[in-house]
Each structure stands twice: as C-alpha cells, then as structure tokens.
C-alpha positions in Angstrom: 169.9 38.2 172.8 168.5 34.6 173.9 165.6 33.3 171.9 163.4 30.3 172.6 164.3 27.7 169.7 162.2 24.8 168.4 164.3 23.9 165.6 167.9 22.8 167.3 169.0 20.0 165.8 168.8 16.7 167.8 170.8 16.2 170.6 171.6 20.3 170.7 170.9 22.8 173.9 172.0 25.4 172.5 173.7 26.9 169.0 174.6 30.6 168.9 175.3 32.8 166.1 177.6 36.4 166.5 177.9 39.5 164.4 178.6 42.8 164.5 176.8 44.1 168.1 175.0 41.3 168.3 175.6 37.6 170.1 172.2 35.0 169.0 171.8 32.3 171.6 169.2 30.2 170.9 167.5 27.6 173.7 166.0 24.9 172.9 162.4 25.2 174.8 162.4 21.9 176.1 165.9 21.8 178.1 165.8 21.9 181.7 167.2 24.8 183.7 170.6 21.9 184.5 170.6 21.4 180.9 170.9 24.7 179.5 172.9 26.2 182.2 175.7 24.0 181.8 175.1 24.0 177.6 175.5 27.5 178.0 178.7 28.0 179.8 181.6 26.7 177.2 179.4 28.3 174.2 179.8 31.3 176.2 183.2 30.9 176.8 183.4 31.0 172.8 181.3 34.5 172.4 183.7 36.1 175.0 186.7 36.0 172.6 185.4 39.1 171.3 184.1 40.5 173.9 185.5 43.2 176.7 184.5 44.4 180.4 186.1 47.8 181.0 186.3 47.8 185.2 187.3 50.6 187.0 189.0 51.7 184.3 190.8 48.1 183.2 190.3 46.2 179.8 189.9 42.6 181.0 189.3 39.7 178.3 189.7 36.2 178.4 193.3 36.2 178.4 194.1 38.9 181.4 195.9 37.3 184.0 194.6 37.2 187.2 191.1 37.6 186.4 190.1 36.6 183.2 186.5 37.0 181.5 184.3 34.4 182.2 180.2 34.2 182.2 179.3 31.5 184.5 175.3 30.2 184.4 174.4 27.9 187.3 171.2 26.6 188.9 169.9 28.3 192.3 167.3 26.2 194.4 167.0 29.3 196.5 166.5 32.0 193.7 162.4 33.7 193.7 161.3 35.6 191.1 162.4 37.2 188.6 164.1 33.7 188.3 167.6 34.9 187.3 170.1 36.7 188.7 173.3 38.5 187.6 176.3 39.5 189.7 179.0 41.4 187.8 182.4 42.2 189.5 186.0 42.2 187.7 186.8 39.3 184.9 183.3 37.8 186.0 179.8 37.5 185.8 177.4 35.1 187.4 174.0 34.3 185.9 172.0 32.6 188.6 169.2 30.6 187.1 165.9 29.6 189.2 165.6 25.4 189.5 162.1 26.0 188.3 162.7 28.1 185.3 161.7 27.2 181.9 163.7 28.3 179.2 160.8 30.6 177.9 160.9 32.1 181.8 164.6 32.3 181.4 165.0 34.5 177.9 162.1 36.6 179.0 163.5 37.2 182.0 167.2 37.3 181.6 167.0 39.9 178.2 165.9 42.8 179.8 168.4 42.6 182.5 171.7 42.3 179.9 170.1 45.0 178.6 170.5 47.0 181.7 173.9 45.1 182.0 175.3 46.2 178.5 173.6 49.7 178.9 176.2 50.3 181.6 179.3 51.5 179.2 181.2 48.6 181.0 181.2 46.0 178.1 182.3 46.5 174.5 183.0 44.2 171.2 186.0 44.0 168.7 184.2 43.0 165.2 186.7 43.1 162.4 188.9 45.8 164.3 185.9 48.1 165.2 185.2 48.7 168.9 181.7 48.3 169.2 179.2 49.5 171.9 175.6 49.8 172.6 176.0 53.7 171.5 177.6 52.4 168.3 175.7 53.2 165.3 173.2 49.8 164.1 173.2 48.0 166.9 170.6 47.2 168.5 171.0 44.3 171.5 174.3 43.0 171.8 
C-alpha cells in the first residue's frame, strides 16, 4: 500500500516499512513525479527480496536468471488519466507514472490497480517461511 507522508525525514522521498502481507511505502507529498519515481525504484528493489511472481506456471524472484524480478517506476509525458500505468509480463513490471501527477494523484490512483494486480493469484510473499497470498488469512493489501 502507498500512503501520502508529511512526516519523512529531511532529505527523504520515500521510507517503506514490510510485514507479514503487507509492504508500507510512504511518499512524501511534496516530491515530484522525477523524484519519487526514481526514489522508488531501488527501495523497491529491496521489498522484492521477499516477494514472488508465479508466470505461466514459473516461480521468478530476484535471483532467476534470465529474467529476474524487477518493478521499474518511470515518468510518461504521454500518459492521460488515470495517470499510471502498469504493464506486467515475466520477471517484470512497469509502473508508468503521468509527468503531471502529484503524489496524492499517484497513491490514489496506483492502490486500486495493485490491488487488481495482486488479486490475480500471480504474486505471493515468503514471511518467516510462510507463503503468503492475498487469500491468506489477515491480510489485508499486500
């Protein structure tokens, strides 16, 4: 889940917090849509250690050769509303992100859609040796 922050410390884009079923990122709501794109892809890099993408029936994580797990966010000049974008194929997902979005625009619209995204049965966590999934028992937005 990403959340509009006000209290990041100085300096910060973005901090992120992860427990069982559930990955924090927080925003702070004054970054531009540069700034918190490229803030958010090597703290993403980090929440991906845990996490899996079952595709066609492969487990790929961020150490599967040929096409490890990454989550790229980059900035689209070209992208309308809703003002993000995700594309999802093996080992990779791209978040587009609209030039003009704020990051208020960006967590309320980007939320909803990894909900849809997670909903899928394609992406599960190990916590502590658990597998965990959006069916799992507890969890509520991962």
């Amino acid at each position: 889940m990403y959340e509009v922050a006000d209290d990041i410390a100085p300096g910060v884009i973005c901090d992120w917090h992860q427990g069982r079923g559930l990955v924090r990122i927080r925003v702070d709501r004054h970054a531009t849509a540069d700034q918190f794109t490229q803030a958010l892809n090597p703290i993403t890099e980090e929440v991906l250690a845990n996490w899996f993408q079952l595709w066609r029936g492969e487990i790929v994580s961020v150490a599967s050769p040929g096409s490890p797990l990454r989550v790229v966010y980059q900035v689209s000049e070209f992208l309308p509303a809703p003002l993000v974008e995700i594309r999802e194929r093996k080992g990779a997902v791209v978040l587009s992100v609209a030039s003009t979005a704020s990051v208020e625009e960006f967590v309320q619209a980007l939320n909803p859609s990894l909900e849809e995204l997670l909903a899928g049965g394609q992406w599960f966590q190990q916590w502590e040796g658990e597998i965990v999934t959006m069916e799992s028992p507890e969890v509520v937005l991962a």
